[in-house]
C-alpha positions as CSV (number, residue, x, y, z in Angstrom):
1,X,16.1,3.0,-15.9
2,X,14.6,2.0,-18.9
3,X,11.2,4.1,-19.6
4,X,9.4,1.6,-21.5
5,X,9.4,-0.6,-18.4
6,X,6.2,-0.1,-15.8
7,X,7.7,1.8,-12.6
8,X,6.4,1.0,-9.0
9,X,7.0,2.5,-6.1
10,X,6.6,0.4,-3.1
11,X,6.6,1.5,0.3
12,X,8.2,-0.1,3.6
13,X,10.6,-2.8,1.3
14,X,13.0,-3.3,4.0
15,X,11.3,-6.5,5.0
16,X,8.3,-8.9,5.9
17,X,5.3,-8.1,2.5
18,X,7.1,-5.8,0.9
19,X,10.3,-7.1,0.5
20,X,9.1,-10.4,-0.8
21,X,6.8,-8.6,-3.5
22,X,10.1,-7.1,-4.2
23,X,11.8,-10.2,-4.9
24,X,8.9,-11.9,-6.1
25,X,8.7,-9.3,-8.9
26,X,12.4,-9.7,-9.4
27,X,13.0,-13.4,-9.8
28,X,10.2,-13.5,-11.9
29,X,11.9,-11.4,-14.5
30,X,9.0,-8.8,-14.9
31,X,9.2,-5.8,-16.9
32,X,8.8,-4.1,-14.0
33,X,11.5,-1.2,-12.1
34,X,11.2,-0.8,-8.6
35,X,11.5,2.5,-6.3
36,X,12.5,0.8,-3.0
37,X,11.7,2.7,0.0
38,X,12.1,2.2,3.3
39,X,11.7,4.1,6.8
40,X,15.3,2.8,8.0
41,X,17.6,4.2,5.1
42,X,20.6,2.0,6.5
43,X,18.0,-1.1,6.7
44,X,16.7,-0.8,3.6
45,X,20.0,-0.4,1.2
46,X,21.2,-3.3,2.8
47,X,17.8,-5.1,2.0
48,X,18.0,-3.9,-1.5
49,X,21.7,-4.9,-2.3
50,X,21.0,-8.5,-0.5
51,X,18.2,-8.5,-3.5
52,X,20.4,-7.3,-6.2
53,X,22.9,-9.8,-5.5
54,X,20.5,-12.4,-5.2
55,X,19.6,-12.7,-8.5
56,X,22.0,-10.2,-10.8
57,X,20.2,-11.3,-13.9
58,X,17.2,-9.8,-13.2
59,X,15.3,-7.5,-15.9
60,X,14.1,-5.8,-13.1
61,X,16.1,-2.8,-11.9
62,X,16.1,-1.4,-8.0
63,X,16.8,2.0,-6.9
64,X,16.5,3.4,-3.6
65,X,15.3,6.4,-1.9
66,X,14.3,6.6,2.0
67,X,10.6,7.5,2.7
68,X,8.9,7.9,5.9
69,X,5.4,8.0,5.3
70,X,4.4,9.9,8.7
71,X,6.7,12.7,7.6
72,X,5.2,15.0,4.8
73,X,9.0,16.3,4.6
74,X,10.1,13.1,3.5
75,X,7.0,12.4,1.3
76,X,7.9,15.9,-0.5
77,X,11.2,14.9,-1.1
78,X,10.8,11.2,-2.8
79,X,7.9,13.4,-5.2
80,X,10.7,16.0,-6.3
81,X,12.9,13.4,-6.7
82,X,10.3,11.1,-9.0
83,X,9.7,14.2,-10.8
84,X,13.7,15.2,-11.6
85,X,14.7,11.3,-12.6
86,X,11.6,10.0,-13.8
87,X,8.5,12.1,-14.0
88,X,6.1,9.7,-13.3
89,X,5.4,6.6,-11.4
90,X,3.0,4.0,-12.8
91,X,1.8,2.2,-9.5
92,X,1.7,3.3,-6.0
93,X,2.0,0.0,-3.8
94,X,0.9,1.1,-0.1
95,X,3.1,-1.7,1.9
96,X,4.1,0.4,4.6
97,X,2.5,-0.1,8.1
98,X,2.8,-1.0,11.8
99,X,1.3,-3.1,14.3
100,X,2.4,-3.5,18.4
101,X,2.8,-0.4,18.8
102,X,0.6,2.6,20.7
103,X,-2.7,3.4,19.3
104,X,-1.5,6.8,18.2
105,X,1.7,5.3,16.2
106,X,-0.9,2.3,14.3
107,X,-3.4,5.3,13.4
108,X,-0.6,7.8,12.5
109,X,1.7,5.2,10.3
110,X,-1.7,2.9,8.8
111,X,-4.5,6.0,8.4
112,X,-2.4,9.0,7.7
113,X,0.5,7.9,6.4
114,X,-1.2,5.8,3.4
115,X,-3.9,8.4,3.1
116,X,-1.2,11.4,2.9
117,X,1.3,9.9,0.7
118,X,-1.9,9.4,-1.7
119,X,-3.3,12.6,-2.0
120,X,0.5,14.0,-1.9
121,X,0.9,11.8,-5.1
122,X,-2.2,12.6,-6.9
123,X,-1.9,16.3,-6.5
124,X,1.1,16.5,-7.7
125,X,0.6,14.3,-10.7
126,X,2.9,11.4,-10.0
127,X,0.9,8.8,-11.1
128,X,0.9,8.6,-14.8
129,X,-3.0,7.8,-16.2
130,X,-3.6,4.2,-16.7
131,X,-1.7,3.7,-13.4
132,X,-3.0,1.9,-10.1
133,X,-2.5,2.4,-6.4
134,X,-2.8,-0.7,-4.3
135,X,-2.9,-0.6,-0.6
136,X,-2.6,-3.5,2.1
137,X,-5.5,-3.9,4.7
138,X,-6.1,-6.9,6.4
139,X,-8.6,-9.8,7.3
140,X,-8.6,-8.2,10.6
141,X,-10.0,-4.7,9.5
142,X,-14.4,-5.4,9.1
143,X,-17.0,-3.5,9.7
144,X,-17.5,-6.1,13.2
145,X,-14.1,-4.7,14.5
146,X,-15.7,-0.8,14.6
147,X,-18.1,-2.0,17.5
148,X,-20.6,0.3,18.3
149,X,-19.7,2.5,15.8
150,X,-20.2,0.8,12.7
151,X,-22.8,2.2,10.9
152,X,-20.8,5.5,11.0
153,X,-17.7,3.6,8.9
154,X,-20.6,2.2,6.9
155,X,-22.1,5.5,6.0
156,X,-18.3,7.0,5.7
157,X,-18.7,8.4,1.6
158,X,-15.6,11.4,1.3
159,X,-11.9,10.5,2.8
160,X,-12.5,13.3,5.0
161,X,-15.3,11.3,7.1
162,X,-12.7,8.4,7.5
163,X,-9.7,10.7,8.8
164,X,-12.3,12.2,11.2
165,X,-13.4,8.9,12.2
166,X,-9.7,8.2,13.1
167,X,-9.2,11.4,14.8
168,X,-12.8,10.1,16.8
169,X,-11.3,6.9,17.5
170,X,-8.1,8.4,19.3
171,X,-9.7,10.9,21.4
172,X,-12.6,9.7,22.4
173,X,-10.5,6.7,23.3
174,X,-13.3,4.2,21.3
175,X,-13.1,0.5,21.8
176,X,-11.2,-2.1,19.6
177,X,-8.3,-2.6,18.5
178,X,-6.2,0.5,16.4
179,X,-4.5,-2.1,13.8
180,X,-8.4,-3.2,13.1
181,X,-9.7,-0.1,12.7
182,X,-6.8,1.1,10.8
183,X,-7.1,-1.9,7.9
184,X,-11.0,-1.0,7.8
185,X,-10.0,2.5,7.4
186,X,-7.9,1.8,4.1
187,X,-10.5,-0.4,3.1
188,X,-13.0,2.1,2.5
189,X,-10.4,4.4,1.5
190,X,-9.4,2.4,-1.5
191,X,-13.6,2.6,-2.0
192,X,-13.9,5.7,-1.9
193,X,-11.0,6.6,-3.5
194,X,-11.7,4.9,-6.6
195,X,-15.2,7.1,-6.9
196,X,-13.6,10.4,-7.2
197,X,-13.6,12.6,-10.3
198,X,-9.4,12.6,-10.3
199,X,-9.6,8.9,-10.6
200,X,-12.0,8.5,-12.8
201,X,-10.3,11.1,-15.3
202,X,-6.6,9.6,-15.1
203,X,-8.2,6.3,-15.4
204,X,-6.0,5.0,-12.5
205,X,-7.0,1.5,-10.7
206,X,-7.2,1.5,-7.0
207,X,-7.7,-2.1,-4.5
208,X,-6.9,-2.8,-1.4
209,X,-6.0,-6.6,-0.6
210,X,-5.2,-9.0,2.9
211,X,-1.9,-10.5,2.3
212,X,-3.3,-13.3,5.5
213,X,-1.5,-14.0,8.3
214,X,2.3,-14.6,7.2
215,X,5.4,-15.3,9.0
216,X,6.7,-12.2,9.0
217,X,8.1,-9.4,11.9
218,X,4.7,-8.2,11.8
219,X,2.5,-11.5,11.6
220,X,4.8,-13.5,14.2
221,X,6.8,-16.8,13.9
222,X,3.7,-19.1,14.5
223,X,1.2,-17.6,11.8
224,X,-0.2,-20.0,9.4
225,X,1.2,-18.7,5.9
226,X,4.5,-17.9,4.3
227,X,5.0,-14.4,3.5
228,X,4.8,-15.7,-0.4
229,X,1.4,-15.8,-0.1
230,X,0.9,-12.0,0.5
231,X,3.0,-11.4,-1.8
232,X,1.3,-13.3,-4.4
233,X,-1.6,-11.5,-3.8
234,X,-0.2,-8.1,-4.5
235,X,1.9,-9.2,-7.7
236,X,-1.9,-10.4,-9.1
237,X,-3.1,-6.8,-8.3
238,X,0.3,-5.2,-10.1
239,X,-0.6,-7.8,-13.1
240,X,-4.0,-7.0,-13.6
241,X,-5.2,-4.8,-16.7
242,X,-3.9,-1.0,-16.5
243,X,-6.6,1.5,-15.4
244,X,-10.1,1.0,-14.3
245,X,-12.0,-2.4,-14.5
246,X,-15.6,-1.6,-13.5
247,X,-16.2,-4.6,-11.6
248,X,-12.9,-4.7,-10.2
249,X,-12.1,-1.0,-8.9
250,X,-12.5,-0.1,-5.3
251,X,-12.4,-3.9,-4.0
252,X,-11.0,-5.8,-1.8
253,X,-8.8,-9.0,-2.5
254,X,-7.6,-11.9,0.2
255,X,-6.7,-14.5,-3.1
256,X,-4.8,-13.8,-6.3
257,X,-7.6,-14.1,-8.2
258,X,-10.1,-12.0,-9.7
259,X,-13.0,-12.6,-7.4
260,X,-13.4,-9.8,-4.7
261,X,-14.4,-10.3,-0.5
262,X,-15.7,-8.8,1.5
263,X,-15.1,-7.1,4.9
């Protein structure tokens, strides 16, 4: 791959969001290489080839590796692998995620997974400075869907308070839905995320956007947007100035524009 060229690694490309940012990027012609990743090894090759066949001209090159984002195992091996081919990454893009499933699976896959594969990234210097990590939430995940209990997301100010929130919400069997409370978990990770010292010295973006309710897997046949528009949203966030914008970092985005929500 060429190294002048911005490397991102998305997770959960196989389909739905994150394969069309994947193509998005690619028929686009961006300057941009992709590490495509996927929980289904078999699923997502043959997702990646249907891309790379798609539109053979692309600038953009694809490589795959499998990554499961529940499994440190798996995390540890896609970061010695970065670090053997390319060293670095330049923009972590948290796709990956579930939604019917049990509780236990949403919290596991949405909270941990996304949370783990961060830290796993930053502390083992994958991310090169100047870089960003974008993560997908959803309209769904406010403050309103934590019930009784949201003051304590509210006051929530180190990422340890929101993985012991999640542990809370499992065993104490809390009210509300698990994909809610999941999406207004990486919320205020990306928040709180963005204030700490190791960001702030490597310079490195961080937002968390809604991609809305697309026609995807996840998002059902009869929901009211294509999964271009998600995607849209992302590629804005990938676009946007390297490194930290002040007024920018730490927010939350449900338009490809730079104007942040709220939740």
């Amino acid at each position: 791959m060429d190294p002048s060229k911005k490397l991102i690694l998305i997770t959960g490309c196989n389909k739905g969001i994150g394969y069309t940012l994947v193509e998005n990027i690619i028929k686009q012609k961006s300057d941009i290489n992709i590490i495509f990743t996927s929980r289904n090894e078999k699923l997502g090759i043959n997702s990646m080839n249907k891309l790379i066949s798609k539109y053979p001209s692309s600038k953009s090159q694809l490589i795959y590796h499998q990554l499961d984002i529940t499994n440190k195992e798996s995390i540890n091996s896609i970061i010695n692998w970065i670090k053997s081919k390319f060293k670095k990454i330049d923009i972590l893009f948290n796709n990956a995620g579930v939604y019917n499933t049990p509780r236990e699976d949403v919290i596991k896959t949405n909270v941990f997974g996304t949370v783990n594969i961060t830290k796993m990234f930053l502390e083992n210097d994958i991310i090169n400075n100047n870089g960003k990590i974008i993560s997908v939430g959803s309209g769904m995940g406010s403050f309103s869907s934590a019930g009784n209990h949201r003051s304590e997301f509210k006051n929530a100010s180190t990422i340890d308070d929101l993985t012991n929130l999640a542990n809370r919400y499992l065993k104490e069997n809390w009210g509300g839905g698990a994909y809610s409370i999941s999406k207004l978990i990486i919320h205020l990770f990306a928040k709180i995320l963005a204030e700490t010292e190791e960001i702030r010295k490597k310079n490195i973006g961080v937002y968390s956007m809604d991609p809305g309710w697309c026609r995807t897997d996840m998002g059902g046949s009869g929901a009211p947007l294509p999964p271009e528009h998600g995607a849209e949203i992302g590629l804005f966030l990938i676009k946007l100035k390297d490194g930290i914008i002040p007024n920018l970092q730490g927010q939350y985005f449900n338009s490809p524009s730079p104007k942040p929500s709220s939740y």
